[in-house]
C-alpha positions in Angstrom: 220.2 171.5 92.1 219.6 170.7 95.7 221.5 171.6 98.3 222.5 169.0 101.4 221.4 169.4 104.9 222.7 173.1 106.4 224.5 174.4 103.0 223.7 177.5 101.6 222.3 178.0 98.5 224.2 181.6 99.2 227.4 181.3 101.0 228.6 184.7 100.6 225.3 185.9 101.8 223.6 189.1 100.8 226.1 192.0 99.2 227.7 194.2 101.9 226.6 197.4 99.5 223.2 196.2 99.7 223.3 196.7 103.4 225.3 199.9 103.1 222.8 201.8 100.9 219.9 200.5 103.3 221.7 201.6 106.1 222.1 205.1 104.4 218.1 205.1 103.1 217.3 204.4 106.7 219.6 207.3 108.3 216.8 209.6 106.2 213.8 208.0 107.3 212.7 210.2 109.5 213.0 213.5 107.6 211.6 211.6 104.3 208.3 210.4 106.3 208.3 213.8 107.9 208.3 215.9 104.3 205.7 212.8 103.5 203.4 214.3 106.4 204.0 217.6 105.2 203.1 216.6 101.6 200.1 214.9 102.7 198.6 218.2 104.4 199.8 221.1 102.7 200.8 220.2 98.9 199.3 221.8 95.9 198.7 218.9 93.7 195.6 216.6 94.9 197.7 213.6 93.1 200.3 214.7 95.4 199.0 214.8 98.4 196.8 210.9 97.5 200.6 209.7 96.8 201.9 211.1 99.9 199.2 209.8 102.3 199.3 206.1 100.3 203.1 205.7 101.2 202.7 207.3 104.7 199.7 204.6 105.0 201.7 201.5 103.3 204.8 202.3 105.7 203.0 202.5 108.8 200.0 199.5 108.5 201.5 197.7 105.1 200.0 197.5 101.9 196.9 196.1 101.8 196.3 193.1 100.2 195.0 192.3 97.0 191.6 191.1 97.4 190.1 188.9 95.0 186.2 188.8 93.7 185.9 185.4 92.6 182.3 184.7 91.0 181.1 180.9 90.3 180.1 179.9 87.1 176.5 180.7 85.6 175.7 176.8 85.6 176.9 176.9 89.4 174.6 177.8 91.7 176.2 177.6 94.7 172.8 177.5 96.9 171.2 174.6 95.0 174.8 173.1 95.0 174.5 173.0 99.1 171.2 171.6 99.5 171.6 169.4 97.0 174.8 168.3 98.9 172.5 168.1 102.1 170.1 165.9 100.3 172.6 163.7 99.6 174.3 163.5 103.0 170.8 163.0 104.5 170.6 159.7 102.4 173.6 158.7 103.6 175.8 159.3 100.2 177.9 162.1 99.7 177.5 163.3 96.2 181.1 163.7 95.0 180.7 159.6 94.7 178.3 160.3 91.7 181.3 161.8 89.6 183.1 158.1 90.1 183.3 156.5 86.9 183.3 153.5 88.5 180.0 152.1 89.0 180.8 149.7 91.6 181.8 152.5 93.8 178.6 154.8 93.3 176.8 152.9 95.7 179.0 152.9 98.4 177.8 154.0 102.1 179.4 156.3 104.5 180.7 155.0 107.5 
């Protein structure tokens, strides 16, 4: 369902006890990151103290973001790949027009 030009897919808005507990959480902030501090440095537990200093470090720079180790294929070598893509711009044909199944196009020269 679309909506038209400046309607609201949420007229009411948000909740108003949404904002209510947030305003509450937020009244405590300062105490909760304080006893986070505290926890970081002095607790007992190593697993607490690691969870205390990750939330102290998410609240105050973010959480990080997820990075990604993407690895090509084992047929794709991504060295050859580039020179043979240099070749082929050095001869004046960009090799993506070897994957046209139209023959006719192939040959075609770069402007």
């Amino acid at each position: 369902m679309k909506f038209q030009p400046g309607q609201s897919g949420n007229p009411g808005g948000r909740p108003k006890v949404v904002a209510e507990v947030q305003n509450l959480a937020r009244q405590h902030a300062p105490a909760v990151v304080a006893e986070l501090a505290r926890l970081a440095l002095k607790a007992k537990s190593e697993t607490a103290r690691i969870a205390a200093i990750r939330e102290l470090l998410d609240r105050g720079y973010g959480k990080p973001r997820l990075g990604l180790d993407i690895e090509p294929l084992p047929s794709m070598d991504p060295i050859k790949m580039l020179l043979a893509e240099i070749a082929d711009q050095s001869r004046g044909r960009p090799s993506w027009q070897e994957d046209w199944p139209d023959s006719s196009l192939r040959d075609c020269k770069a402007p």
